[in-house]
N, C-alpha and C positions, 0 to 999 in steps of 0.2 A: 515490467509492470509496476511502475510507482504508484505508490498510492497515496501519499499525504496530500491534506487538503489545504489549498489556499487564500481562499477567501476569506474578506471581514465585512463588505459592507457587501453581500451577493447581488443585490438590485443595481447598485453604482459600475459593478461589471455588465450588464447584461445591457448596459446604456451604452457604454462604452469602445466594447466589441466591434471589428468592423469585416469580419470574414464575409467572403461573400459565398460560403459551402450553402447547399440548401441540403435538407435530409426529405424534398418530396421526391413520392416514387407511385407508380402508377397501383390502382385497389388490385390489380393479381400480384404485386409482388410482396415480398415482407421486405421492410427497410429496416439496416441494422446499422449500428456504429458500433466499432471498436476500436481499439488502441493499437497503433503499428507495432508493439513489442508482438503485438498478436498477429501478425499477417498470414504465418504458418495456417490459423486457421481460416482460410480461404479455402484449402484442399478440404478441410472435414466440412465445411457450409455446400462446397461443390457434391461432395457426398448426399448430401442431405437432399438438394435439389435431382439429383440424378434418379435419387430413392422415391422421391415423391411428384418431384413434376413444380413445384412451388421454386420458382425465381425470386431470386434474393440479391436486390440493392445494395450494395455494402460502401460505406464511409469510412473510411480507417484517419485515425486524427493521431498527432503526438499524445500520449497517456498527461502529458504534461496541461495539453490543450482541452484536453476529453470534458474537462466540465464546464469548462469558459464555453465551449461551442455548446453544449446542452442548455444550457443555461442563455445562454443569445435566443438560441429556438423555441423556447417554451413556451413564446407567447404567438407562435408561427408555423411551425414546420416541425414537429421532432419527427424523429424515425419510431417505427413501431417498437423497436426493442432493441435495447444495448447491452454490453456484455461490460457491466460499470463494476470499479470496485465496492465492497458491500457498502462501505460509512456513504456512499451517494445518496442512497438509500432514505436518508433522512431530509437531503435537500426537498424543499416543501411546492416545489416550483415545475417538477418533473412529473403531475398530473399521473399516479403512478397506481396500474391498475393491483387491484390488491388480489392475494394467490391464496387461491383453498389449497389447503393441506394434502389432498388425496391428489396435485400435482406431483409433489414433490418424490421422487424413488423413496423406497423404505429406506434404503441402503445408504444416504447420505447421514455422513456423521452428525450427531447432535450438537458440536460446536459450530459444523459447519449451517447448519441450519439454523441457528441462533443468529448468524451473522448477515441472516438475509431477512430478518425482524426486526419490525421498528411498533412500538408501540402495541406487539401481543402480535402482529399480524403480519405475515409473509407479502413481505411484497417485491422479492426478487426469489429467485432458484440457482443456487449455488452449483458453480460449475470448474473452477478450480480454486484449489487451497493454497495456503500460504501466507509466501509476499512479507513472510518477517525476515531480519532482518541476521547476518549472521557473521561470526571472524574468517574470512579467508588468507589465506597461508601460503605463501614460498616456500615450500620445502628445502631448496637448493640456499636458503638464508635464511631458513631456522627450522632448525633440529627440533625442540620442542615446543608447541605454541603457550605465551605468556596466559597465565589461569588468573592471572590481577596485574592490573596497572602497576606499581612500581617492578614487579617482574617484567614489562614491558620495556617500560626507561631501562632498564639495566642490559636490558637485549639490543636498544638504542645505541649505548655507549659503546658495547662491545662490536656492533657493526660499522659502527663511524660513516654514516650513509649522509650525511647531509642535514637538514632542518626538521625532518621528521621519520617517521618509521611505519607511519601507517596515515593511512588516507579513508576523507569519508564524506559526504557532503556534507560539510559541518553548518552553516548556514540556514540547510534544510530542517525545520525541527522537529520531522520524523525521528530524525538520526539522533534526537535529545532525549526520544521516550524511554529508552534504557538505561540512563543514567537516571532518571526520575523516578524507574521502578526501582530503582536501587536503592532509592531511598525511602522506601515502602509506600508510595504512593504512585495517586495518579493524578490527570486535569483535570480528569471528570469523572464521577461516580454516580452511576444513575442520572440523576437530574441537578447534581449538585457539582457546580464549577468549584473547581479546587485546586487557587493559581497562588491566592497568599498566604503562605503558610512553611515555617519551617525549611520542610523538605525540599521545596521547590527551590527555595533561596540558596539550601547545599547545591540542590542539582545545576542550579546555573553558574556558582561558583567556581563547583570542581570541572563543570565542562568546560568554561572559559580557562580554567589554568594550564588546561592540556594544551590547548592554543599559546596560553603565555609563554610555557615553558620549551615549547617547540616539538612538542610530544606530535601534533598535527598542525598541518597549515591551515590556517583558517580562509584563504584566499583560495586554496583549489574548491573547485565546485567538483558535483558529481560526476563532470565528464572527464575532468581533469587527473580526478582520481581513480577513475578505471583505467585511465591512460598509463598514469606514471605507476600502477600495480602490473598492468600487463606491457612494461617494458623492462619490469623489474625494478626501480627505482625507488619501491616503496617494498617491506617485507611484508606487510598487511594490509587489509583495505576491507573498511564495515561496507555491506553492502547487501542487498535483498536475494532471496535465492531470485529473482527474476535474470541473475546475471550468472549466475553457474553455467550455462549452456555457454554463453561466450566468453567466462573466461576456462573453460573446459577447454576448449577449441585452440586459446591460446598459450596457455601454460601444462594443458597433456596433467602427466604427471608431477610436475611438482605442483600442482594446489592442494590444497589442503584447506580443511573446515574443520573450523574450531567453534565453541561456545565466546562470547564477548565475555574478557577479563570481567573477575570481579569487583566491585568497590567495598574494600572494608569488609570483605568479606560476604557480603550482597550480591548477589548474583543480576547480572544486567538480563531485564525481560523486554524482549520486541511486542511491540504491537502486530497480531495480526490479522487479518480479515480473509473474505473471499470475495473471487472474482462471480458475479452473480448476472444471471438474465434477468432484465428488470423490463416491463412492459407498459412506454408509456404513452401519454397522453388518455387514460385509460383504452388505450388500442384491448382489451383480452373482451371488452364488451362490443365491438366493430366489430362489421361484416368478413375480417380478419383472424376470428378468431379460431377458427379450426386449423390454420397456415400456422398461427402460432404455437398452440399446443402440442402440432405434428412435432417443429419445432425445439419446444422446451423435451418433449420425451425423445426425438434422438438426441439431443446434448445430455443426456442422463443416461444412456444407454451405457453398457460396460462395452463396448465396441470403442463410442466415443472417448470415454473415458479413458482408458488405453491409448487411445491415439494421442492425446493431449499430453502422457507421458512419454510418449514413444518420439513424437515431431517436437514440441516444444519444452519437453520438461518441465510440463506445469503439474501440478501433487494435483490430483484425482480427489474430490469431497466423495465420490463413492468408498465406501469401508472396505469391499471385497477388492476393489481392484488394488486400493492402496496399503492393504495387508499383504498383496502378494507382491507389491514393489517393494515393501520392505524385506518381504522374506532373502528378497535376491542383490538387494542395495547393497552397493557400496559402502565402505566407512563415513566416505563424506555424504553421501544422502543418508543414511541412518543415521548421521550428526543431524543433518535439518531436520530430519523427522523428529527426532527427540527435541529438537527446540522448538518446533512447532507446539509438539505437546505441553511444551512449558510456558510458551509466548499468551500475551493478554490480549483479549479480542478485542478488535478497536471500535470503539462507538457509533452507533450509527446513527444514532441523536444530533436533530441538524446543528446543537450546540456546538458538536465538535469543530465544523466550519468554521467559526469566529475562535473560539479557543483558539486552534492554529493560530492566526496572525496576532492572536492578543499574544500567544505567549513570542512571535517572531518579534515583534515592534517591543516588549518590555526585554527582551535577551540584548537585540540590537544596543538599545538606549545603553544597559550596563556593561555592556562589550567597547563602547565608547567613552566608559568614566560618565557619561551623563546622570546617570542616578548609582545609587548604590542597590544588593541584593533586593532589600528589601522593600526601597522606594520601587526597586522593577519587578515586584511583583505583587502591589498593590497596584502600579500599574494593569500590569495583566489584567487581576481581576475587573478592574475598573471596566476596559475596553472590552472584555467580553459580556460582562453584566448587559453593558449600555449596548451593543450590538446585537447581542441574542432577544432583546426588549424592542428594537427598534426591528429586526427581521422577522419575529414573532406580528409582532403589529403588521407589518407591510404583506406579511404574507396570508390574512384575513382577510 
């Protein structure tokens, strides 16, 4: 379940796009799209329709594709309701019907409810938690996991493994936001983009020297690096609890979760969100709307909720159920959980869209010697100022 966002110019993709999926589905069915990490729930949707008689459509896309293809359809076809990460939430294009409060369970946590709020107003229902980001561990090639980067190098040396020690989509600049809260900041605060400045110029310094110094390879992508951890080839590997389940499967007992080393003694904080029903095209106002509500209240039921931890090991935003996963958790899910608790909720402000690729294109440039720290992050700010102005506009 990835969830970083890619876009800078959102209208120039949706020109662009050439899928030829459609998300029409006939007025008795509910049309839904999800994310193939999500296929698992097909069984609990199969449920639902058993339960109620209401036939459901389903789309499953790569999580990688999920907003490019929403985004193609928004002026055509969308499905009634997608099961998106929360920050989509903000995308201004997804005609998104807006949710009274007395939808929502009582029992959903208030961080998780926050994340399904854009602007004071609910306009998705949170369905699973997480999706931050965490240190996973070889046990069989280290006895204790490194609490700070140079304890890391040092565990480096003494394994003699090759060019790096830990793996992570480095490219990705999801995987850059905990080094940026390390340095007590964020991109965005409220309404206010926060790319040039200081902290940010440490944060992209000290990330690229992990790279220089061969601490990580900057050339594995994310798939590369769940490869070369679960072949063993790497003792560690940053990655989203969305991957616990498969490298569960592969590594048994020797995995291990850790906290991400600290810098300087700053603790590294994930971005996190929730995975949310969001209902669009205003579909909750359509002759649809009783299909969906049945719907949003079984995905909220503690039944489902439960299953969601049981089939695909997704953390429950219900409070009762995921109080009692803790009570019986493991070491390493009581690690995610506590990082959870610690992790910063990621914005659901369509600003964040643009921020992403402003801060990718200004990292890119100084990862090439093209500019220096701080020429790449008045960049940044530049490219997002001037795109969240010109997305703002196009999308009135």
């Amino acid at each position: 379940m990835r969830l970083y966002c890619l876009p800078l110019l959102i209208i120039s993709m949706v020109t662009v796009l050439s899928s030829t999926h459609t998300f029409a589905a006939s007025k008795q069915t509910i049309s839904i799209v999800i994310g193939h990490e999500n296929t698992a729930l097909l069984d609990i949707l199969n449920t639902f329709t058993q339960q109620t008689g209401y036939e459901i459509n389903t789309r499953i896309f790569d999580n990688a594709d999920l907003k490019a293809q929403l985004l193609k359809h928004a002026n055509t076809d969308l499905p009634d309701v997608a099961l998106i990460p929360g920050d989509f939430l903000g995308l201004p294009y997804l005609q998104l019907s807006e949710i009274k409060p007395s939808v929502l369970n009582k029992n959903i946590g208030e961080r998780f409810k926050k994340s399904a709020m854009v602007d004071g107003k609910y306009l998705g229902i949170p369905i699973i938690a997480g999706n931050h980001l965490v240190l996973y561990y070889n046990k069989s090639m280290v006895t204790s996991p490194a609490t700070h980067w140079p304890e890391l190098r040092s565990q480096q040396q003494a394994i003699k493994q090759g060019n790096s020690i830990i793996a992570w989509s480095f490219n990705e600049m999801y995987w850059l936001i905990p080094t940026i809260t390390a340095m007590q900041t964020l991109p965005l605060i409220g309404e206010q983009i926060q790319l040039n400045t200081p902290e940010m110029q440490r944060a992209i310094q000290f990330y690229w020297n992990l790279a220089v110094t061969g601490v990580v390879d900057e050339q594995c992508d994310y798939q590369c690096g769940i490869d070369k951890f679960e072949r063993e080839q790497n003792a560690y590997l940053i990655s989203g609890f969305w991957s616990f389940r498969q490298l569960s499967t592969r590594l048994g007992s020797k995995l291990g979760i850790a906290p991400l080393p600290a810098i300087n003694g700053q603790p590294m904080r994930s971005y996190f969100t929730s995975h949310v029903l969001a209902f669009l095209n205003h579909s909750l106002t359509g002759n649809k709307r009783e299909a969906l509500l049945a719907l949003a209240n079984f995905m909220q039921t503690e039944q489902v909720q439960q299953a969601l931890w049981h089939q695909l090991n997704a953390l429950p935003v219900n409070s009762l159920v995921l109080n009692k996963i803790e009570m019986q958790a493991s070491s390493n899910v009581q690690i995610v959980i506590d990082l959870l608790n610690q992790s910063e909720p990621m914005p659901n402000n369509f600003k964040m869209a643009v921020v992403w690729e402003a801060i990718s294109i200004g990292f890119k440039r100084y990862a090439a010697g093209v500019v220096d720290a701080k020429q790449a992050t008045e960049l940044m700010q530049h490219l997002a100022e001037e795109s969240t102005q010109t997305t703002a506009s196009d999308a009135r």
